[in-house]
C-alpha positions, 0 to 999 in steps of 0.5 A, spaced: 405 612 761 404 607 756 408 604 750 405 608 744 406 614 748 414 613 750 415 610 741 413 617 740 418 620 745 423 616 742 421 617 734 421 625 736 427 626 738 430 620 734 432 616 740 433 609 744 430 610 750 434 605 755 431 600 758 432 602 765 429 608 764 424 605 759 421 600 764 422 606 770 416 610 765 413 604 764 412 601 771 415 606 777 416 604 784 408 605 787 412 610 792 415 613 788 409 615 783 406 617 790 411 622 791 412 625 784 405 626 784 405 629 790 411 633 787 408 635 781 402 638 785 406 642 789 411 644 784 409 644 777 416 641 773 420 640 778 421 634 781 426 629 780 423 624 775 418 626 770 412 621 769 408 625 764 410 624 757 408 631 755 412 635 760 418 630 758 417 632 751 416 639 753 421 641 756 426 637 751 424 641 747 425 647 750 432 647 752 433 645 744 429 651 741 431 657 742 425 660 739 420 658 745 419 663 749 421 659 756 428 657 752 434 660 756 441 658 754 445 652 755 450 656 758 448 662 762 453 666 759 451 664 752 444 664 750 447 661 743 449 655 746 445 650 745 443 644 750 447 638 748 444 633 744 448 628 748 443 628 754 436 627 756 432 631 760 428 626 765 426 630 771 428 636 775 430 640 781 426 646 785 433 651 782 432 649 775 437 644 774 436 637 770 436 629 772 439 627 765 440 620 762 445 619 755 441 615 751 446 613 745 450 610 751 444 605 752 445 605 759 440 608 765 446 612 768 443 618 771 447 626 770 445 632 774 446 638 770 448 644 775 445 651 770 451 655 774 457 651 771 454 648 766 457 640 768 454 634 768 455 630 774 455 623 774 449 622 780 447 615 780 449 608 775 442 607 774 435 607 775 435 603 782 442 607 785 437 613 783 431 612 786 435 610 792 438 617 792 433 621 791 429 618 796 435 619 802 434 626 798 427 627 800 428 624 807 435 629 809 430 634 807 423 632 810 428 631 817 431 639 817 423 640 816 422 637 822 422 640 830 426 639 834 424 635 842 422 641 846 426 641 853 
């Protein structure tokens, strides 16, 4: 991603991106670029951090407008209830729940929205405590994948 297209996220959602982020989108981690990449291909907007400006444009704007044919409600149990605008989404998870950031804070500090509850917990203070806890994430998946030794 580049500046230009990161001031035209800002400016569309009237926000600040913070720096930690701001810098993630600019320059990720080449491992974690490679996964996400990797991600993406196999499930399309579900991966933990999105890269692709437009697939973050898109899918704040869907859960902001309830009149995009993909918006489903805030609250499952009140399709009226809007996304908060406190909360950006950053990336994804395979169940249709959001890694989120709070801009006005100004921190990088990571949430993970839980569409069965509808909370936001914290999940990392930061953009590194995020990259290192998606990546224990990925490995505890890719090890229950894994064969056990033959006996």
């Amino acid at each position: 991603m580049n500046e230009k297209q990161i001031q035209s996220i800002e400016k569309q959602f009237s926000i600040a991106l913070p720096h930690g982020y701001r810098r993630m989108l600019l320059e990720p981690p080449e491992y974690l670029a490679v996964l996400m990449k990797h991600d993406e291909k196999e499930n399309p907007g579900q991966t933990p951090f999105f890269m692709d400006h437009r697939l973050i444009t898109g899918i704040n704007q869907m859960m902001r407008d309830p009149d995009d044919p993909e918006y489903f409600g805030f609250d499952p149990n009140d399709d009226s209830k809007p996304w908060p605008d406190r909360y950006f989404i950053i990336g994804s998870d395979v169940g249709g729940n959001f890694y989120c950031i709070a801009p006005k804070t100004e921190k990088s500090r990571v949430y993970f929205w839980y569409q069965g509850d509808t909370a936001f917990s914290k999940f990392a203070d930061d953009m590194s405590g995020f990259v290192k806890r998606v990546f224990r994430t990925y490995g505890e998946v890719a090890a229950m994948d894994c064969e056990p030794d033959a006996t």
